[in-house]
Residue, then its C-alpha position, 0 to 999 in steps of 0.5 A: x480507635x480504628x478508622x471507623x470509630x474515629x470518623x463515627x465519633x467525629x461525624x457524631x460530634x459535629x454533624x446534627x443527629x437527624x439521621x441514625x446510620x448504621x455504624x459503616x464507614x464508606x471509602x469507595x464504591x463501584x456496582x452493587x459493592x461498597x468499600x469502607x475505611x477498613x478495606x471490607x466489602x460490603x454488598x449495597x441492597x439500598x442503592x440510595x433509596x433507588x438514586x443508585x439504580x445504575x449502581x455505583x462509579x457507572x462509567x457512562x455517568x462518570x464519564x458523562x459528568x467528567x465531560x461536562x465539568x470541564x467545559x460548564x457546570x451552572x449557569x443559572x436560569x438567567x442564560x440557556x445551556x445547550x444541554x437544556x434543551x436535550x435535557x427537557x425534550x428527551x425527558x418529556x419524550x420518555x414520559x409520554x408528556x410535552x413540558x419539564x419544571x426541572x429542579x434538584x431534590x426529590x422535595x423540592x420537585x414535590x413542592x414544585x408540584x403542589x404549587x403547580x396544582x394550586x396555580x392550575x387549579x386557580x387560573x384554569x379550574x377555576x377554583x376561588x383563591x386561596x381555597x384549593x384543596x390537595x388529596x393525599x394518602x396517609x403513610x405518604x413520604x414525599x420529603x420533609x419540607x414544612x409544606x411536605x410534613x404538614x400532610x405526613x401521617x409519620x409522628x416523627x416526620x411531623x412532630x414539633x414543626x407546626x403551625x402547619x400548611x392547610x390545604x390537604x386532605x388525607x385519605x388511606x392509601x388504597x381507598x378510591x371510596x375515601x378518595x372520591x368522598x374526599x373530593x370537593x369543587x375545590x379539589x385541585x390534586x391528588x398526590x400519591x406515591x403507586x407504590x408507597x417506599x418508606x411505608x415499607x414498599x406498599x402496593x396498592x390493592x389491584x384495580x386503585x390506580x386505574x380508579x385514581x386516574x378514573x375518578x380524577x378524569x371524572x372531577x377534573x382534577x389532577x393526578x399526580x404520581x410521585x416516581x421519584x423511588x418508583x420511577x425509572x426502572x426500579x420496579x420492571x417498567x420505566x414507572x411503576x403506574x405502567x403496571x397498571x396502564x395509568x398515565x398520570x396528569x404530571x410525573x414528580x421524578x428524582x433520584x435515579x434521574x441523577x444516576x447517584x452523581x448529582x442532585x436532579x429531579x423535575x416536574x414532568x407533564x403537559x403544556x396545559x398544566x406547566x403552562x401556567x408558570x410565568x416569567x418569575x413565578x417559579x424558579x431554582x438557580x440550579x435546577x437544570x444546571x449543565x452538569x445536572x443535564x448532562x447526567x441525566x441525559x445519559x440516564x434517559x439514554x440508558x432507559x429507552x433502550x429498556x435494558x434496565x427495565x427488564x433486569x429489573x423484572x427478571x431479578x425481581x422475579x427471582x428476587x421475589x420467588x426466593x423472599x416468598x420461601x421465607x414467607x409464612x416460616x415464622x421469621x418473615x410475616x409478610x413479604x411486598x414488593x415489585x421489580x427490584x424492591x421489597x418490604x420485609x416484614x421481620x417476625x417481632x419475636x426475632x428482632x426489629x428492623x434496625x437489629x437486622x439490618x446489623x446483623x445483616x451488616x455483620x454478613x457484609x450486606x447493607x439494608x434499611x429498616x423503617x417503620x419499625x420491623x421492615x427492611x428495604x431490600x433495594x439493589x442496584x439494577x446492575x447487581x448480577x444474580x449471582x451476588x443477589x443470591x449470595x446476599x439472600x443467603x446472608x438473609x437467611x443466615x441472619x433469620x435462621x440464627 
């Protein structure tokens, strides 16, 4: 057996069957490229779900987090930290908002803002205990808590994990007139992905997310925007609502904010809103951990300079001119997208997502299906043109033969 056969057959036997990766083994990694046990490369168009937006070994992260580890990586929140404090001001300050809820993976800063709602929409809106209501929109993917798959429309995300947590109202994505019919006193909450990832990279119709922040306002309910696929640079801005000029009540961030080094994610919004959180309330042992703060402090400092933000827009200009040529030619149906992140919608005829991104694979590019017949084309914000181009060549290798 070779190298590959031999550590797919073990992970195979001894690690629970919860995901279906495909058959590639990583060694090593650095930029957009990856390295398997075989020594062949492999041109990365996935960047973990945009936790690699600054792409693999960045040297201001690693270095970063080589500094923190030799001097404290956790204390817990029973003590400060004085990277803490940086951490929380400067975050706050690249969201235009006043408090951070720091915590480690994207789900549990989900969770952390449905409580946050409920707890809002009791001590400050008013709303009799127990009775809050959050709205979301169906496609969602906003992790797989038992909480978070309760208000999944994904048969497998969902399946065989009831009774299920109440409290949500599910709506189509996209429909302010299902929104606004949703909503009752007892509506604390809307929670929405502006640009929904899993679904296959759906964009909003123009005009919905300024209607969300409109009717929000309106009823005194909180808009809460889940960035942690969309946020920090993926999509040509710092948060794709900026395409729109919408500012939400409260940012749910990840991923990228921990630069594919460590787990980071945070709750970001106003005093108003996180003020409601009392010693005891809420809390997380790692969540704002040193070496997490020192990453991530690195990670805000690499977008306020922008730089980021606006490759992101010029390759996804590009990125999106060329995907719209195969549009329409009979291998690609549709092609969605912003910035540096597009859903392609492979012509059944052809194959499906999954036998694509094998065959991509083959032509040492690295993509993801979901939803049956739609890659993820996602690379690192650093990935030059020129390897772009040379990975939209494999495509259309593949779609040709």
């Amino acid at each position: 057996m070779s190298n590959t056969e031999t550590a797919i057959a073990s992970a195979e036997a001894h690690s629970a069957h919860n995901y279906h990766p495909l058959p590639v083994v990583v060694a090593s990694a650095e930029g957009a490229w990856m390295t398997d046990v075989e020594g062949r490369r492999y041109l990365d168009l996935l960047a973990g779900y945009s936790a690699l937006n600054f792409g693999h070994g960045n040297r201001r992260l690693i270095d970063a987090a080589k500094a923190q580890l030799e001097r404290v990586t956790l204390t817990s929140r029973a003590f400060y930290h004085d990277r803490f404090a940086d951490f929380c001001t400067r975050l706050a300050e690249l969201c235009s908002m006043e408090m951070v809820l720091p915590m480690n993976t994207g789900a549990e800063a989900v969770e952390t803002a449905v409580k946050t709602a409920r707890k809002w929409g009791y001590r400050v809106k008013g709303v009799p205990d127990g009775m809050a209501k959050i709205i979301v929109a169906s496609d969602n993917f906003h992790g797989r808590t038992t909480t978070i798959v309760s208000f999944s429309t994904d048969p497998e995300a969902r399946a065989d994990y009831g009774p299920y947590t109440p409290g949500f109202e599910i709506v189509p994505y996209g429909d302010l007139t299902a929104m606004r019919e949703a909503m009752t006193e007892n509506t604390v909450a809307v929670l929405i992905e502006p640009i929904q990832g899993e679904a296959g990279v759906l964009v909003p119709p123009a005009g919905y997310l300024p209607g969300v922040r409109e009717l929000t306002r309106e009823r005194n309910v909180l808009f809460i925007a889940d960035e942690i696929q969309s946020g920090l640079g993926r999509t040509g801005k710092t948060f794709a609502c900026e395409h729109e000029g919408v500012v939400p009540d409260m940012y749910v961030l990840g991923k990228a904010l921990g630069g594919g080094v460590v787990p980071v994610s945070a709750v970001v919004s106003s005093a108003d809103v996180l003020g409601v959180f009392k010693p005891g309330e809420h809390g997380s042992t790692f969540g704002g951990n040193p070496l997490a703060c020192a990453v991530a402090l690195e990670v805000i400092a690499m977008l306020r300079t922008g730089e980021y933000q606006e490759r992101a827009a010029e390759l996804g200009d590009h990125l999106h001119r060329e995907l719209g040529l195969l549009a329409g030619g009979g291998a690609v149906e549709t092609v969605r997208g912003r910035g540096l992140w597009a859903g392609v919608d492979i012509a059944p005829a052809l194959g499906t997502g999954r036998e694509i991104s094998e065959k991509l694979m083959e032509e040492r590019v690295l993509v993801k299906d979901t939803h049956g017949s739609t890659i993820r084309i996602a690379p690192p914000l650093v990935i030059s043109k020129e390897d772009l181009d040379w990975g939209l060549d494999r495509l259309r290798t593949v779609l040709s033969a």
